[in-house]
N, C-alpha and C positions, 0 to 999 in steps of 0.2 A: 638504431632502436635497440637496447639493451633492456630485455626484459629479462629478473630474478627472479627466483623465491624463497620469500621471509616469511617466516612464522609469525603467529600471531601475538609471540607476546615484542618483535622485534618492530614490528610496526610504529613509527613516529608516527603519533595521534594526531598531532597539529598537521601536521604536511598530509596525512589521510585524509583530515577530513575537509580541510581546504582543496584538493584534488576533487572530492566529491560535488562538493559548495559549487565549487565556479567551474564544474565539466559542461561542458552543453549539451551533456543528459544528466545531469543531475537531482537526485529524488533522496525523498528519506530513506531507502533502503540501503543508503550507500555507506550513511555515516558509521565511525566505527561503535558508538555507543548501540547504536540498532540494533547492529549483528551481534554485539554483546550480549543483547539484552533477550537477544533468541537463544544463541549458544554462544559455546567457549572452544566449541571442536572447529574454527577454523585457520585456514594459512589466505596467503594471498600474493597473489603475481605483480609486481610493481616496475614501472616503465621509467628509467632515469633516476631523477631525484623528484617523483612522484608527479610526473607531467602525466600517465596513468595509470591507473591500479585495476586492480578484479580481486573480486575476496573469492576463496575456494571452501565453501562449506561442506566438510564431509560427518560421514559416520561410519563405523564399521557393521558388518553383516553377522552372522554367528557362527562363521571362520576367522574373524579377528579382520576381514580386511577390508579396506577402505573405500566410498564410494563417494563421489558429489551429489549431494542432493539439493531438490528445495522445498526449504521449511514452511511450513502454512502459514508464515505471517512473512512471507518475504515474495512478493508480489514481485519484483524485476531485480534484476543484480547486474551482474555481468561485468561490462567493460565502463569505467568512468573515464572520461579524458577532456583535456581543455585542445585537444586537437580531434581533427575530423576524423569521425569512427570507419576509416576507408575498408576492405575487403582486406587489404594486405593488412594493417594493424589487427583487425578481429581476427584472422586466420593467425596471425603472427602469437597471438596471444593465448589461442587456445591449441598451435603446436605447441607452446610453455606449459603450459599442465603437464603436473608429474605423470609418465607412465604407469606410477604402479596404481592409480583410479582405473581399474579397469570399466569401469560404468560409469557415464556423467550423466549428468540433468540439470542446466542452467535456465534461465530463464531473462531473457535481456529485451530493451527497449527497443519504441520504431525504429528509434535513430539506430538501431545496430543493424547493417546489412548481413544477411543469411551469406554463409560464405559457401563459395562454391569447393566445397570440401567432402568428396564421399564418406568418410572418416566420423560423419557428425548427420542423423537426422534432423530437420527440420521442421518444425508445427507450428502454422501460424494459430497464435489467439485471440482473444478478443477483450479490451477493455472499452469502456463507456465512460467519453466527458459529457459535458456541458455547458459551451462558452459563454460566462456570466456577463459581457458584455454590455449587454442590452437593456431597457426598461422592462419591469416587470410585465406588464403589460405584454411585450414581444412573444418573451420567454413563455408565459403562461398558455399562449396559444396554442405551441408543441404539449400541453399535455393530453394525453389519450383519458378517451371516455372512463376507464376504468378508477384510473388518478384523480378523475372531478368526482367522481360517485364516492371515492373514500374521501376526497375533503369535504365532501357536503355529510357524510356521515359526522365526519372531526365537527363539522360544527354543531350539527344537533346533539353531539354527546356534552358539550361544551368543555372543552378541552383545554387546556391551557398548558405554556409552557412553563420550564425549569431549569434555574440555569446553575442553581449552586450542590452540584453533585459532585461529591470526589471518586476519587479514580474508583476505591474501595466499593462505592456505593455499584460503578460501571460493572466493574469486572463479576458482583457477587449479582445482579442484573442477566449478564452474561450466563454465568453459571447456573441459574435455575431454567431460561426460557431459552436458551441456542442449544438447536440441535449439535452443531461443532464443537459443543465443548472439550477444551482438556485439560487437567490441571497443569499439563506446560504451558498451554497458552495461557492460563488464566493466570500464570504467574509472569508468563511474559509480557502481557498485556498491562498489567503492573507497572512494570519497568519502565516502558515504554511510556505508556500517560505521565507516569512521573519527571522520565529526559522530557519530554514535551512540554509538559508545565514550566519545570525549572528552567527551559531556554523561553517562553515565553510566546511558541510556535502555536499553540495550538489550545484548547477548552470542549468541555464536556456539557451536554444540553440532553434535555427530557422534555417527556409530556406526563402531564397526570390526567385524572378526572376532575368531577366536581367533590370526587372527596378525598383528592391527593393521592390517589392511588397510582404507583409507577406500572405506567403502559409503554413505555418505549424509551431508549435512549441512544445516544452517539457522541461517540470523540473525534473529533475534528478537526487534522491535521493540516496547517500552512505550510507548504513545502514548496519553494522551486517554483512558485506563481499556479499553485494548487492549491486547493482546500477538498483532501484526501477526507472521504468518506471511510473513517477505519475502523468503528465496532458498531455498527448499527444493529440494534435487537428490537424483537418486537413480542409480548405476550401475547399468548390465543386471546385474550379482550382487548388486547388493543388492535390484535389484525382486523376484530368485527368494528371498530370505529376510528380505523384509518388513521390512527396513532403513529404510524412511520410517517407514513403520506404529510402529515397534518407537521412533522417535526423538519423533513423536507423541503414542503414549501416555506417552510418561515427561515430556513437556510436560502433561499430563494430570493423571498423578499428583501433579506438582511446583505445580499450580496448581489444585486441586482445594480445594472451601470458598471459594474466594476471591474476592472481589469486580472480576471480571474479563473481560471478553469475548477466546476465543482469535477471530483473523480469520482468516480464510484466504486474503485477499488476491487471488482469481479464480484459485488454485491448485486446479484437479481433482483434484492426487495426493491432497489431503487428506481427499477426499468418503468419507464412509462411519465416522465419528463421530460424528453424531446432531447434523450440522449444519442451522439453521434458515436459509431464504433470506431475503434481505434485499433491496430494491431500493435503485439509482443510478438514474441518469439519464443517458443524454447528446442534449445539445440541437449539432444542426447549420442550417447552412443550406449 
């Protein structure tokens, strides 16, 4: 196993992101345009002739020096590979990280075993699927009281959906009603709907009123046998008429029998559809 490190502008695109593509953890997070489209401050450790890779996203502190971090829109990273993520590979990979990070913080998948490594805290967290499997009907069972009381609201408000909203319309959405707003994300977020659009992955959907009024929206990422829940927002009036709720189940409906896992992406709004937990990882030191 010969693991280097290449810079980020030395990185073959195609072999990246094919390594990503067909690893057997492979997510949107991995592709190089993603990371791009977050930042430009990174390097990355690559295994052969890209049988695996880890992207190493740093920044520096206000002594000039360097730290791995992770970004708010990068939900799992870590190790990508088309071979089994064993303890000796994960530990073999992250003794490869330069010494002079004297601080890390990654954040990697189930598939990544917590290596028995003093060297590196461990914290397990917590993501939410929802296996789309099943007839509507099954699925809708699992929803808690709370979940039926905002879709019986959605319907006396009479709510309807929307599906022809560009990215522009998402992000400046974003920008007025998310507490999380930042103009890095909201430019990152950009970027991103737009690689999504142009490969064809993924579309942006709303709810209005009865007088067109935007109460909620989300972009909707197909990734890797997901359909990633990635910007869901909701205004104070559409939280009082279940405007997420009401945009949710018609993701529901529209993907119900299907061989699919909805993600929820560490989104709360979403809790209360008969989501199962899932663990991550993030290892620091």
């Amino acid at each position: 196993m010969n693991i280097r490190l290449i810079s980020r502008e030395e990185i073959d695109t195609s072999k990246w992101n094919s390594c990503v593509h067909f690893a057997i953890n492979g997510n949107i997070f991995g592709y190089k345009w993603y990371i791009d489209a977050i930042t430009k401050d990174w390097e990355a450790l690559v295994e052969d002739d890209y049988a695996s890779v880890m992207p190493l996203i740093w920044k520096k502190n206000w002594l000039g020096k360097k730290r791995l971090y992770i970004p708010s829109l990068m939900r799992e990273s870590g190790i990508y590979s088309a071979n089994p993520l064993s303890e000796k590979r994960v530990s073999s990979f992250l003794d490869a990280i330069p010494s002079h990070y004297k601080k890390a913080a990654i954040q990697v998948d189930q598939f990544t075993l917590p290596p028995n490594n003093q060297a590196w805290n461990v914290e397990r967290k917590s993501n939410h699927l929802v296996y789309m499997n099943r007839p509507y009907d099954t699925l809708s069972e699992q929803f808690s009281n709370k979940t039926e009381i905002q879709l019986a609201l959605a319907k006396s408000a009479n709510l309807r959906p929307i599906n022809s909203l560009k990215p522009e319309k998402i992000a400046n959405f974003y920008k007025a009603h998310s507490k999380e707003y930042t103009k890095e994300n909201y430019h990152a977020y950009l970027r991103i709907m737009y690689n999504v659009l142009h490969r064809g992955w993924g579309f942006a959907s709303g709810v209005v009123d009865s007088k067109d009024k935007l109460l909620a929206v989300n972009f909707l990422i197909f990734s890797h046998g997901r359909l990633i829940s990635f910007l869901p927002v909701v205004s104070k009036e559409g939280e009082g008429v279940g405007a997420l709720e009401f945009l949710v189940n018609l993701i529901f409906h529209t993907n119900a029998n299907r061989q699919v896992l909805f993600d929820y992406n560490e989104n709360e709004q979403h809790f209360g559809f008969g989501e199962e937990v899932i663990p991550f990882y993030e290892f620091s030191k």
